[in-house]
MIDONU-102250 format. One line per 2 residues: for each residue x, y, z of N, C-alpha, C. Coordinates in Angstrom, 2 decimals. Layout:
REM residues N
X,Y,Z,X,Y,Z,X,Y,Z; ...;
REM end
This chain:
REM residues 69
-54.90,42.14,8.56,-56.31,41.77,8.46,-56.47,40.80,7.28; -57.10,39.51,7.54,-57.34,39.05,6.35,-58.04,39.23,4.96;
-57.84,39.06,4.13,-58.61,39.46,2.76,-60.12,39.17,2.51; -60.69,38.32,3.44,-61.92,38.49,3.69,-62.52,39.49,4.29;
-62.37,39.76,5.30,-62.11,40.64,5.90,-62.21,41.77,5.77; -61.43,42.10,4.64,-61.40,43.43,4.04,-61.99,43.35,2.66;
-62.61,42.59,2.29,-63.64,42.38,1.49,-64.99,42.41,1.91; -65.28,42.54,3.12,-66.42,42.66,3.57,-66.83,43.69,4.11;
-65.40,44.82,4.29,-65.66,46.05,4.83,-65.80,46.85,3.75; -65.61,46.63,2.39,-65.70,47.02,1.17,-67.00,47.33,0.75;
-67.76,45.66,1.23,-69.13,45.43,0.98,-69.69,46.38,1.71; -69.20,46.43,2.86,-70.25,47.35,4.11,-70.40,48.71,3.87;
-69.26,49.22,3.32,-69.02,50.78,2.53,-70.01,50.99,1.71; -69.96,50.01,0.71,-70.99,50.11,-0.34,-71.86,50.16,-0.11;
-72.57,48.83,0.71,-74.11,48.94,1.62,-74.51,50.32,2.21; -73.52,50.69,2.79,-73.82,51.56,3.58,-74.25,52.94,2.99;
-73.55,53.33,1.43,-74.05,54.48,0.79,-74.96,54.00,-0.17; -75.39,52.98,-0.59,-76.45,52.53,-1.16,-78.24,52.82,0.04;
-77.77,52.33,1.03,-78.72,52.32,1.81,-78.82,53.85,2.40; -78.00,55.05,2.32,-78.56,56.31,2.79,-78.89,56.91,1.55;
-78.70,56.27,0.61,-79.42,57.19,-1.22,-81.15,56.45,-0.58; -80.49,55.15,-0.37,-82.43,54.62,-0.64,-82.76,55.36,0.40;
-82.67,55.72,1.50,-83.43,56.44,2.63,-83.67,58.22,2.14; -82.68,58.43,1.73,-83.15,60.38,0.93,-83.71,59.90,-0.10;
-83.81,58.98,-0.97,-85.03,58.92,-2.45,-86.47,58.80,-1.22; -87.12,58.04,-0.35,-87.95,57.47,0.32,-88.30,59.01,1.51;
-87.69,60.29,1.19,-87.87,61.24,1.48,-88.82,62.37,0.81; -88.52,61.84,-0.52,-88.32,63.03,-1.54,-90.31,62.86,-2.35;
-90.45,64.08,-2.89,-91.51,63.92,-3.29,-91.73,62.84,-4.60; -90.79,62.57,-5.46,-90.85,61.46,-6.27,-91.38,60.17,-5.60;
-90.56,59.72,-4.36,-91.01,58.52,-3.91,-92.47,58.61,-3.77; -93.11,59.61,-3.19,-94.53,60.01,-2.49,-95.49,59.70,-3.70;
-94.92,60.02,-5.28,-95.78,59.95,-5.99,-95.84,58.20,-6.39; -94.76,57.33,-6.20,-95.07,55.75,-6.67,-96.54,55.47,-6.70;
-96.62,54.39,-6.94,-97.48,53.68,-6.84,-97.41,53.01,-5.39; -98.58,52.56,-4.45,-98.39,51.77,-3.18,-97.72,51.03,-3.32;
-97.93,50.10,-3.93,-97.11,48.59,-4.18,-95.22,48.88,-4.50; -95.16,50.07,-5.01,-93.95,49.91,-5.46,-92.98,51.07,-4.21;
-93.96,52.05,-3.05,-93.37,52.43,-2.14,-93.32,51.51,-0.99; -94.16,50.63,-1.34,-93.95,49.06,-0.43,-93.05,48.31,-0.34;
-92.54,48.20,-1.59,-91.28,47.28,-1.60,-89.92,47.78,-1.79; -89.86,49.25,-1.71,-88.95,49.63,-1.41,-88.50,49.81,-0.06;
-89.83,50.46,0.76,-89.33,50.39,2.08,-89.30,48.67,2.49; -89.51,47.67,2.25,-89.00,46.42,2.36,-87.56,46.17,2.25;
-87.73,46.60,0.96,-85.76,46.59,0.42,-85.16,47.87,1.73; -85.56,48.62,1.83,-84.64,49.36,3.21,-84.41,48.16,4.38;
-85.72,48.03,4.44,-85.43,47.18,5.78,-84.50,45.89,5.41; -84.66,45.24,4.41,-83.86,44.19,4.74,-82.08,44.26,4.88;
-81.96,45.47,4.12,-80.35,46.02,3.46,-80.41,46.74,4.69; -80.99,47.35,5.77,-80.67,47.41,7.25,-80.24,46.35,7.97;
-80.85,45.47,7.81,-80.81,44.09,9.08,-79.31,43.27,8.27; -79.19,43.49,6.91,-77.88,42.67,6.14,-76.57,43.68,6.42;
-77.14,45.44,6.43,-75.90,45.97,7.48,-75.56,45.67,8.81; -76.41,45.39,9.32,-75.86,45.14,10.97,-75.69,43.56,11.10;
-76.26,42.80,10.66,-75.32,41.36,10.31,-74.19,41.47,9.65; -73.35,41.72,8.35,-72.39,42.33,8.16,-71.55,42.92,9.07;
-71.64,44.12,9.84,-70.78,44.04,10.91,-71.04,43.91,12.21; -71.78,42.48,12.60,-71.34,41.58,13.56,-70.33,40.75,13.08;
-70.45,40.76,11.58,-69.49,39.57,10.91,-68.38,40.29,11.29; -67.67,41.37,10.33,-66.90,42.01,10.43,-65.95,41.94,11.97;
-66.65,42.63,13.25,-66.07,42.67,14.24,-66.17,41.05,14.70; -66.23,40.46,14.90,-66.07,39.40,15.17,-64.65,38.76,14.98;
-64.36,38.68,13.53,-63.39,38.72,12.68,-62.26,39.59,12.90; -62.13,40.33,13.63,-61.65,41.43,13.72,-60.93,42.93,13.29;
-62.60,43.45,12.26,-62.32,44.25,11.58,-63.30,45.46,12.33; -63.12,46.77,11.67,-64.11,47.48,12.30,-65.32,48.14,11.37;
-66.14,47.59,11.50,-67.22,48.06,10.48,-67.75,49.26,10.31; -68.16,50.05,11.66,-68.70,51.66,11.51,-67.03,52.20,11.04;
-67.89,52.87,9.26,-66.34,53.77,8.80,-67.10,55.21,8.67;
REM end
């Protein structure tokens, strides 16, 4: 596999447990207490670090790596 490649499945690892902490904080009664504006732009930041995981591995398989680890 090339070293890109496997630099990007690295990335996707990471993404990927970054983005299920932000989804259990966006559970929890802390989040509930934010401020609007600031439970706003977090669930923003979910969504976009969703749509940059599943671009990521279209990249990935394409390339021919396998992204769901």
């Amino acid at each position: 596999m090339q070293p890109f490649v496997e630099r990007m499945i690295e990335e996707y690892k990471e993404l990927s447990e970054r983005l299920k902490k932000l989804v259990t904080f966006t559970k929890t009664e802390k989040f509930a207490e934010l401020a609007e504006e600031q439970r706003k732009l977090l669930e923003e930041q979910r969504e976009a670090m969703s749509h940059y995981k599943k671009v990521l591995g279209q990249r990935i398989e394409i390339n021919g790596g396998f992204a769901e680890v």
